[in-house]
C-alpha positions as CSV (number, residue, x, y, z in Angstrom):
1,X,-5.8,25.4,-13.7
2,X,-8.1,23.1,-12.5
3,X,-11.4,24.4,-10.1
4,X,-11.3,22.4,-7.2
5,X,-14.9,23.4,-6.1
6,X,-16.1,21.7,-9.1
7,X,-14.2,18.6,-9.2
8,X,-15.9,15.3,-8.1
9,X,-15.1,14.9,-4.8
10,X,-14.6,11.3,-5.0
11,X,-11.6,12.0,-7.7
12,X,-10.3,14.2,-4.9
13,X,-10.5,11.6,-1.8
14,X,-9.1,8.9,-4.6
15,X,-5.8,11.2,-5.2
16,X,-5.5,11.8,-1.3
17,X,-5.7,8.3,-0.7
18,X,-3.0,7.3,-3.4
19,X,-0.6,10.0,-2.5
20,X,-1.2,9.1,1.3
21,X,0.3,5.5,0.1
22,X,3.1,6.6,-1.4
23,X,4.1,8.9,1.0
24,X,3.9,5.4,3.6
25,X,5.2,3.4,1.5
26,X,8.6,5.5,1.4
27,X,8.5,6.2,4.8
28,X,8.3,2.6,5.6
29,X,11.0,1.6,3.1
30,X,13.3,4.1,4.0
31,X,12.4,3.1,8.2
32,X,12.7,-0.2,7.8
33,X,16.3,-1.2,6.3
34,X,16.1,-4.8,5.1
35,X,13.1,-5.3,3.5
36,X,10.4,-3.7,2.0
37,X,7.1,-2.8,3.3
38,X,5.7,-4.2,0.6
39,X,8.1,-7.8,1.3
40,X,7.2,-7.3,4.9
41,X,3.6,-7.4,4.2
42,X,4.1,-11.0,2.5
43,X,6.4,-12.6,5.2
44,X,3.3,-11.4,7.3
45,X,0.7,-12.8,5.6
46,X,2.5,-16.0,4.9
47,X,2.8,-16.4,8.6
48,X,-1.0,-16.5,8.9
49,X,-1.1,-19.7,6.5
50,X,-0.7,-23.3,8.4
51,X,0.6,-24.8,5.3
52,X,2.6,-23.1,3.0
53,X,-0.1,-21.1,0.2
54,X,0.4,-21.3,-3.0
55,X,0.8,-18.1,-5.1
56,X,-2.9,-17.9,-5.8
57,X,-3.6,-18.5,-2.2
58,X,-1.0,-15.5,-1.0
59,X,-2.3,-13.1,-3.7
């Protein structure tokens, strides 16, 4: 088992974080119906370009 107390706490905040964004993630997916949250973030930020991006641009 592991000891908590003596773990690096940045190993802990690191796993919190990740399973915090999975935990979104479905949420979002499941909310949302038609896309993705992941596809919704990309129609998103394509709507901030004046010009369509190429995909080096977008990423």
């Amino acid at each position: 088992m592991y000891d908590f107390e003596k773990m690096d706490k940045r190993l802990i905040i690191f796993a919190n974080v990740f399973l915090l964004s999975n935990r979104l993630q479905t949420i979002l997916d499941r909310e949302m119906g038609e896309v993705t949250s992941k596809q919704w973030l990309v129609l998103v930020m394509l709507g901030m370009f004046d010009e369509p991006p190429t995909l080096k641009e977008l990423a």
